[in-house]
C-alpha positions in Angstrom: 124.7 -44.2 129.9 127.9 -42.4 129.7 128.8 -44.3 126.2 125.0 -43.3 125.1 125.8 -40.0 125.3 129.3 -40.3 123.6 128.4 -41.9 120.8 125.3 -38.9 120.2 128.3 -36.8 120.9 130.2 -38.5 117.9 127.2 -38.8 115.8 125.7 -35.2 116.2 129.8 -34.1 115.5 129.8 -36.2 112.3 126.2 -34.9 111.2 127.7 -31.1 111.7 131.2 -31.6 109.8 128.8 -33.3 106.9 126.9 -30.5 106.3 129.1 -28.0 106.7 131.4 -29.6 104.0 128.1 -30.0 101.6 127.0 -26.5 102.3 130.9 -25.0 101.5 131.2 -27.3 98.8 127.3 -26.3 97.3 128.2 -22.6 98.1 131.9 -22.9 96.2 129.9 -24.9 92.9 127.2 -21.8 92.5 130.2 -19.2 92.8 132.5 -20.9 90.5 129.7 -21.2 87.7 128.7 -17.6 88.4 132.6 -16.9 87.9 133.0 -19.0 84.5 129.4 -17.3 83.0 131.0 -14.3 83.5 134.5 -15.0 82.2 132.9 -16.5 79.1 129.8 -14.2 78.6 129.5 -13.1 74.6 126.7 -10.1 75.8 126.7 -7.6 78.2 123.5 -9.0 78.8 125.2 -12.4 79.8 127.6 -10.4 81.8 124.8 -8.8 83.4 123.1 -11.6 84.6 126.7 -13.6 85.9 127.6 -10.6 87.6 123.7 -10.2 89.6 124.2 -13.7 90.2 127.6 -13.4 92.1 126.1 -10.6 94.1 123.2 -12.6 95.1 125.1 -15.5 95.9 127.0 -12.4 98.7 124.1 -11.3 100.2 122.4 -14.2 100.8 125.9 -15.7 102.8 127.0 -12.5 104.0 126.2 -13.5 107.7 128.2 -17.1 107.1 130.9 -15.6 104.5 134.2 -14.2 106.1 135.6 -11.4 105.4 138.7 -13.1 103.3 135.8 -14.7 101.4 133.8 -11.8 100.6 136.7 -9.8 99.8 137.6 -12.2 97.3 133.8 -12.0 95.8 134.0 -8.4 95.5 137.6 -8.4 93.8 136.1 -11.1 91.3 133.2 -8.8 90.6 135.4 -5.6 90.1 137.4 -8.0 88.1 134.5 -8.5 85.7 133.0 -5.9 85.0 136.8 -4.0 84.3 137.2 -7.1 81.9 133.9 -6.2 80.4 134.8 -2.2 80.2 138.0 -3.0 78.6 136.5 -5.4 75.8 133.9 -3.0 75.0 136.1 -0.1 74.5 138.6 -2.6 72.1 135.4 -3.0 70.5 133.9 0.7 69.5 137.6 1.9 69.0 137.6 2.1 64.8 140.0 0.0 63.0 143.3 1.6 62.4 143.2 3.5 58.8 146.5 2.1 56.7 148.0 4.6 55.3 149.4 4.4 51.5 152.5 5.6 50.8 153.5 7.7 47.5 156.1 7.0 45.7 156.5 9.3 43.0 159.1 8.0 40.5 
């Protein structure tokens, strides 16, 4: 009886460590393809959308995320969208004007 209740001991301990390794591993895959849409995004639309998805993908684990983890999140967001700012103010600043010179022989 006693090895019974062992080996569901074992079992029900395997079962847990499984699933918690899919469920981390599942949770990591949808972060890090949130993550690369955003880094590669070619629209502020695209950028948009990555950067939703990264804060959906928070909420919805907040309660199983730690706080390391969700710190990380947020920096990767802030991280984002400054990239984002900065390449869209590279792109409306005008082209620099090149000046002639006069040389008046």
């Amino acid at each position: 009886m006693i090895e019974i209740l062992g080996l569901g001991f074992l079992v029900l301990l395997c079962a847990t460590v499984l699933f918690s390794v899919f469920f981390v591993k599942h949770r990591t895959s949808k972060l890090d393809k949130a993550y690369h849409e955003a880094l590669h995004a070619e629209s502020v639309e695209d950028f948009a959308r990555a950067t939703q998805l990264y804060e959906s993908i928070l909420e919805k684990y907040s309660g199983v995320l730690d706080e390391k983890i969700r710190h990380q999140i947020k920096s990767r967001i802030n991280t984002m969208r400054y990239q984002q700012e900065y390449s869209k103010r590279f792109e409306e600043r005008p082209a620099p004007v090149k000046r002639q010179s006069s040389l008046r022989s």
